[in-house]
C-alpha positions, 0 to 999 in steps of 0.5 A: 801465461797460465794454460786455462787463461789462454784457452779463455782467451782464445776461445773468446776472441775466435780468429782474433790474433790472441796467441803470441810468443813475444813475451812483451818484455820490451813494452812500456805497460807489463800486465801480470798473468796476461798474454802479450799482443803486439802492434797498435791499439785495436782500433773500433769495429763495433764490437762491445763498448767498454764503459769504465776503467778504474785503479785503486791509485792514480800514481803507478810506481815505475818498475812496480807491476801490481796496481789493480785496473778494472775494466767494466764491459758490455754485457756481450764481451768475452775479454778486453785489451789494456794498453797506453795511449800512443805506445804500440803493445798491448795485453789480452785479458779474459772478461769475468762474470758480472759481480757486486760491483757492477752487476749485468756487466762483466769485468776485466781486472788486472795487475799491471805496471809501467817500465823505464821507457815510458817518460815519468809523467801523465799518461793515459790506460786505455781498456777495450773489450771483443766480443766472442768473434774477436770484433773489438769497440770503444775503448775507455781510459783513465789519465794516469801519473807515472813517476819513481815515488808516490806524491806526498799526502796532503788534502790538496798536492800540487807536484813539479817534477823535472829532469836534469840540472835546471833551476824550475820555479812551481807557481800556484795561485789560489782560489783566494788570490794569493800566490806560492812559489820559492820566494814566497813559499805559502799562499797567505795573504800579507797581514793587515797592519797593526793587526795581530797574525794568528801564528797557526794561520800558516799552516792553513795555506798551500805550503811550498815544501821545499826550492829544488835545484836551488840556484843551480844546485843539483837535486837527485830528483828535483822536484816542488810540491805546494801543500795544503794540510787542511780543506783548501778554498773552494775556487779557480786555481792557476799553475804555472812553470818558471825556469829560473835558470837552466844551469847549463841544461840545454833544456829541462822536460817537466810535468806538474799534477795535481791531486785532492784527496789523493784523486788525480784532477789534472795533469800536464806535460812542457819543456822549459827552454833557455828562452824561457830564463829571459822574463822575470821571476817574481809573482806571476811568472812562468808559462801556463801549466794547469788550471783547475776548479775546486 
């Protein structure tokens, strides 16, 4: 850590345990340029609220250090603490003077990125700022996607996304009624008969791009994603998670996002279990996994 950073930092947060040696190499969330402070989240003393917490992306690369955070504070903070909900560790950065983009409010700004140890999945920042007596308050947080690559472009992506050698079903229903997932792999409606079908119209649908661990063939990284190219219907949207088979897996963690416009709208975490393979696998099958409203 830079010498001038840690004077700031120490001199902010007074009494406050703002010096360590432990470099924090083996925390889940690595800040670039920041102090490592061990133990839990600090709880809330009454000390400065911080209001908001933004990223330029709301996918962060595993192993990757360098997505921007931005912590906006009370106007009588000295310096902030990013961490993840659940995971012990967290980094101590100093609060900057107020700029255009929040004026009257100081800012915490950071590099940061996430480690192996944290599973692929939602997760969720968290951002508190102290005061110059090193009393902390309300934290405030951002739901997060960590995974090993970027989720495919698209102005509505629905992603699944599990580990091991089990055959998982994604299921979306849109907000018009029609479903998508492997056996039917684009949520068009079935055309009325005797009435010519556009032959574009499919690519105004959600798209499923491909069946991962088809039939117990193994992926390198399984994963479903359902894509709709252009402005998908406005509307109630339900996602769920079949497990076809389990191919020998004693069990499958999995966790689906979705994401409009490259925004992150929701996100969940489950597990599919043997049991799971037992009910049928045609439309409307699987277990609950997100619902969302556009």
């Amino acid at each position: 850590m830079r010498p001038l950073i840690a004077i700031a930092i120490g001199s902010a947060l007074g009494a406050c345990d703002a010096a360590s040696s432990d470099p924090g190499l083996d925390a889940v969330l690595a800040i670039s340029g920041a102090q490592y402070r061990p133990g839990a989240f600090p709880a809330d003393e009454g000390g400065p609220e911080a209001l908001a917490l933004t990223t330029r992306h709301p996918n962060v690369v595993i192993e990757r250090v360098g997505e921007k955070a931005t912590g906006t504070l009370a106007a009588d903070a000295r310096a902030a603490v990013f961490g993840i909900e659940g995971y012990d560790g967290t980094w101590l950065v100093p609060a900057s003077p107020p700029d255009l983009s929040a004026p009257g409010f100081p800012l915490a700004t950071a590099l940061f990125g996430v480690r192996d140890g944290l599973p692929p999945g939602p997760f969720t920042l968290k951002v508190a700022a102290a005061d110059a007596r090193g009393h902390f308050g309300a934290p405030a947080t951002a739901l997060l996607v960590a995974d090993e690559a970027e989720p495919p472009a698209g102005e509505l992506v629905i992603a699944l996304v599990w580990e091991g050698t089990a055959d998982l079903d994604l299921h979306v229903v849109d907000a018009d009624g029609g479903e998508v997932w492997s056996d039917k792999p684009n949520s068009m409606p079935p055309p009325e008969p005797g009435v010519p079908v556009d032959p574009l119209e499919f690519e105004r649908h959600g798209i499923l791009d491909h069946d991962g661990n088809k039939a117990c063939r193994r992926d390198g990284r399984p994963t479903e994603n359902v894509i709709w190219t252009v402005p998908p219907p406005a509307g109630a949207y339900v996602v769920r998670v079949d497990a076809r088979a389990m191919c020998g897996a004693p069990g499958a963690p999995w966790y689906v996002a979705a994401y409009r416009g490259g925004e992150l709208i929701g996100a969940a975490r489950g597990f599919a279990a043997p049991e799971d393979t037992l009910a049928g696998h045609g439309a409307g099958s699987g277990v609950l996994a997100l619902r969302f409203s556009l």
